[in-house]
N, C-alpha and C positions, 0 to 999 in steps of 0.2 A: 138089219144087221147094224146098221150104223147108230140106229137108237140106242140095242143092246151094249155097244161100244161106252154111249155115251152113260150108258148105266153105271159100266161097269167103273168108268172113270170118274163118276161123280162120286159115286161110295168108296172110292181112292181115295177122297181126300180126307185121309185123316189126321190132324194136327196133334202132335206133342211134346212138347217142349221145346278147254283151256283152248284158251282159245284152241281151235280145230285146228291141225297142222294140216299141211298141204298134203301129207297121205291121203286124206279122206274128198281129195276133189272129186276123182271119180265117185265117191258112190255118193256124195251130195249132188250131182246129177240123177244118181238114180234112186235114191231116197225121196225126191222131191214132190213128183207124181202120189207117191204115198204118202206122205206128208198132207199134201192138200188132199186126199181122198178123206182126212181126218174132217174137212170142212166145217158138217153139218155140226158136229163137238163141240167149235169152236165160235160157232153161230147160237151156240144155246151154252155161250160159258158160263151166262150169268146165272143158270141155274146151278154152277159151282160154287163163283164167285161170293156167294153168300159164309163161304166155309173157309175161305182165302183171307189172310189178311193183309187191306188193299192201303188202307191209311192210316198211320203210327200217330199215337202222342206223344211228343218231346219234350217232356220236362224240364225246366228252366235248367236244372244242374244236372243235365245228364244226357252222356256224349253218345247214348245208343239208341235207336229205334227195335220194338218190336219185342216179343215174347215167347216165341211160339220158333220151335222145329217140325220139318215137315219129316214124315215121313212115308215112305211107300211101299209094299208088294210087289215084285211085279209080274206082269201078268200077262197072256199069250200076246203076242204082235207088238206088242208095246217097244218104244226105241225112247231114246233119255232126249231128242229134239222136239217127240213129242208132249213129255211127261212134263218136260221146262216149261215149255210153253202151257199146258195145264196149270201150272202150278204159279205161273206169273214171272221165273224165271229164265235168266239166258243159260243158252247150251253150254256157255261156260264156269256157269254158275255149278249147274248140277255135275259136270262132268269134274270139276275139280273134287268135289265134295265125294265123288265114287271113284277115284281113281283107275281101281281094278274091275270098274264093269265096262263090257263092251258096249258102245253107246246105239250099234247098228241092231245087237240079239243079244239084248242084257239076260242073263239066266232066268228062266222061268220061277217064280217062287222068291229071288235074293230081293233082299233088303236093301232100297236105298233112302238115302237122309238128304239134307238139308238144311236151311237154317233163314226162317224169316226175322234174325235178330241180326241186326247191321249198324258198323259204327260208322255214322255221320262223319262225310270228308268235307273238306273245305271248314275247319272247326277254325281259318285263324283269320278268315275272313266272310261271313256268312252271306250266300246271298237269298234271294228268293226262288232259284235254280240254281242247284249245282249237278254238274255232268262228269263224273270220275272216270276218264276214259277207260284205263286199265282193268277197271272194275265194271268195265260196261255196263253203268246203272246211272239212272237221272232221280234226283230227288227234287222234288216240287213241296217246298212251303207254305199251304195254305192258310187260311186264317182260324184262331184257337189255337195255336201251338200246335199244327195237326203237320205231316206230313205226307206228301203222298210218293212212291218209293212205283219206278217201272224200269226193268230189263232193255237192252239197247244193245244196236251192231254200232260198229265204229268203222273208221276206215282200214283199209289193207295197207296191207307192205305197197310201200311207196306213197301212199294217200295217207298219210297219220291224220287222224284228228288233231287239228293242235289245241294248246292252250288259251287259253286268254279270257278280256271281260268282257260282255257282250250285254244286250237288251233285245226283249222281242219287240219287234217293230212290226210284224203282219202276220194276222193267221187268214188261211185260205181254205173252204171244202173245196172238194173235186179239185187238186190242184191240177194244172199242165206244166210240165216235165219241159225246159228249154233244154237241151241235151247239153254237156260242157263239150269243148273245143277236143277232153282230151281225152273223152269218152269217145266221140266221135272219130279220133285218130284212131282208136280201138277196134273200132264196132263200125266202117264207115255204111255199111248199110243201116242204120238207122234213122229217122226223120228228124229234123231240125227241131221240131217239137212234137212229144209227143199228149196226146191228147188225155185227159181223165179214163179213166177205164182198169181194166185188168191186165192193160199190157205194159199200165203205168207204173213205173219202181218208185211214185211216192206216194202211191197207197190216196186214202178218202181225202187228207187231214196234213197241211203243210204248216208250219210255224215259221217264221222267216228271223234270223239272226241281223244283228246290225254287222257282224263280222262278214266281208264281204263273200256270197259264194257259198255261204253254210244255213243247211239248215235242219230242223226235227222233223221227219214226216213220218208216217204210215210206209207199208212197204207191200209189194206182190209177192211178196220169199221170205214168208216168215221162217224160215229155217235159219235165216242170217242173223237173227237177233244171237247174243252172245255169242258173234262172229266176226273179226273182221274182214270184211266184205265190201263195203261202199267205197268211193272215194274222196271220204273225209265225215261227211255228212250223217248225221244222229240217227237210227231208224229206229221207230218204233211198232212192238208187235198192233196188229189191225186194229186189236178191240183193245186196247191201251191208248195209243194215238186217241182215240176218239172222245176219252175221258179225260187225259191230260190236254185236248184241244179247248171242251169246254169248260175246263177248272185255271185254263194259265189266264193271263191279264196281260195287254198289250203295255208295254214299259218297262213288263219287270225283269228284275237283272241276274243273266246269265252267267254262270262262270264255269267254264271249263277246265278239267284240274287233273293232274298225274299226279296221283296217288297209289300205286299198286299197296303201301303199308300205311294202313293206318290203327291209330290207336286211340283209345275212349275209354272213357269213366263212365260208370253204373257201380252208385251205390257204395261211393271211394273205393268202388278196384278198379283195378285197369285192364282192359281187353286191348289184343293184338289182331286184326285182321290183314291177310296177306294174298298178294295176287302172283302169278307169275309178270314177268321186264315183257315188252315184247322184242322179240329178236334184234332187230333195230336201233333197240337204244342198250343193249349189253355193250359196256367200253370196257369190264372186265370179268372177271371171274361173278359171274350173277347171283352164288350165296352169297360172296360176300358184297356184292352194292347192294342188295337186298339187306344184310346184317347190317352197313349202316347206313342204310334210308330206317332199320326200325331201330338202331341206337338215336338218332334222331327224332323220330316222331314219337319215343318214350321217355326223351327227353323233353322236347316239347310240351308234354301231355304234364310231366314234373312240375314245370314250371306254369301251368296254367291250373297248380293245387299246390302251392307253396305252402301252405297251413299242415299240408299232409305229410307223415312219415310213411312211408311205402317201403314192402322190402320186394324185389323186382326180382321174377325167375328165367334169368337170362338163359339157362340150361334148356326152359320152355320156348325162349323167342329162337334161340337155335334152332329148334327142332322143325319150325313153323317155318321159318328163314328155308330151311332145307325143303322144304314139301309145302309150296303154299295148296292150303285149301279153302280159299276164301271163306273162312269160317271164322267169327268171332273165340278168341280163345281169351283167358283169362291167365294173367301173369304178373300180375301184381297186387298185393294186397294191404291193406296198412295197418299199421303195426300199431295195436294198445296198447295201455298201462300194463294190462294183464299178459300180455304175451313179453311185454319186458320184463317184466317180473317171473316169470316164467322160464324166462332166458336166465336169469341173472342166479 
């Protein structure tokens, strides 16, 4: 049964062109058991993985990675935690992107999308690692202008991930799990440390931050990836950790960034990508610090193509402002001879 599963998942993949509110605690308890029953799938990704695309090229002049929309069927048993995580994304990735599918018993047969084109944050300072909490994604810079692009949990209400710069200073397999003091106020039946294994929440594969107290590991609950869930701390899905464990380089420099709106160039037009605030940091009405966090970062984006005449469809950033779907959209385009002439 589990092969046929994996069958049927692999011929899913075919390429072409919100965070979880606290309703869903309970049945992320009882999704989870099911979830890992997917195991054996997820132990033979890489027979997918061939059809996935894992690593972008970034062109010297050009703010966006990647080419390709996903799209999906779907299909008996199937739920959008598991489909994410097939597909290399977080649950908030795909659940933005379907709004009106149930993520527990999506309809049998409905359409869902996606989008492995993403516009590059951290564009006003680049590093070798950038971590967009909001957009719970890590992008990893490798060498050839290549990058590498994985889904991520961040922390919960009350545990933000914060900002800041950081370097990796240690990577560890089989890590052991020192408990924190305030996990332990939580949970006091826990062990002071817990040991490597399956009851450990940081997974094969620990990266260690120079920021005190943080770090990127593996996890035992992959369901949390595109979740805030941890407290504070990076997590990455099992079979991702393992790849970005042996692709990072001890030294290289980390940055941590809130960005829920960003915006990039492909090709002198401009693309809007938008996230939802998390609860937490809304000080007002959330369209609009959303409408100007992206009058901001399309001004920004202005000023770092000052050669360009652009005509910008603010009617379009509204609308996105209004419903993000973490999707790259297009909304601005620059404007030739011939469209002035045209005009005139």
């Amino acid at each position: 049964m589990k092969d046929y599963i994996l069958i049927k998942v692999c011929f899913a993949l075919l390429l072409i062109s919100i965070s979880a509110s606290s309703s869903y605690a309970q049945e992320l308890d009882k999704e989870e058991k099911k979830l890992l029953s997917y195991s054996e799938i997820f132990k033979n990704r890489l027979q997918a993985m061939a059809l996935l695309p894992r690593r972008f090229v970034s062109p010297k002049d050009d703010e966006l990675i990647g080419n390709q929309y996903m799209q999906h069927i779907v299909k008996a048993d199937e739920t959008l935690m598991e489909l994410a995580r097939v597909y290399g994304m977080g649950y908030n990735e795909i659940a933005l992107a379907n709004p009106n599918v149930d993520p527990w018993e999506p309809k049998l047969g409905s359409r869902l999308t996606g989008s492995f084109i993403r516009i590059l944050p951290g564009l006003d300072n680049p590093s070798d690692i950038i971590i967009n909490i909001p957009e719970m994604r890590l992008y990893h810079r490798v060498e050839g202008g290549l990058v590498d692009t994985y889904a991520i949990g961040v922390g919960r209400e009350g545990f933000i991930t914060p900002t800041a710069n950081s370097k990796l200073i240690r990577k560890q397999k089989n890590p052991s799990w020192y408990v924190p003091l305030s996990i332990l106020q939580e949970k006091p039946e826990l062990p002071a440390v817990v040991k490597p294994g399956p009851e450990n929440p940081l997974g094969s594969h620990a990266l260690y931050l120079s920021l005190p107290g943080y770090l990127l590991h593996g996890t035992n609950q992959p369901f949390g990836i595109g979740r805030r869930i941890s407290h504070g701390c990076i997590r990455l899905y099992p079979e991702d950790v393992k790849e970005f464990f042996n692709n990072a380089t001890i030294g290289e420099s980390v940055r941590l960034v809130h960005e829920p709106v960003k915006a990039g160039w492909r090709d002198n037009q401009l693309y809007l990508e938008v996230y939802p605030l998390f609860s937490e940091e809304i000080a007002q009405d959330k369209e609009k610090q959303l409408a100007t966090m992206a009058t901001t970062v399309v001004n920004n984006a202005l000023h770092r193509r000052p050669d360009l005449v652009v005509q910008i469809d603010w009617g379009a950033i509204d609308r996105f402002v209004r419903r993000p779907d973490g999707m790259p959209h297009l909304v601005g385009k620059k404007i030739t001879d011939s469209d002035i002439a045209t005009t005139d």
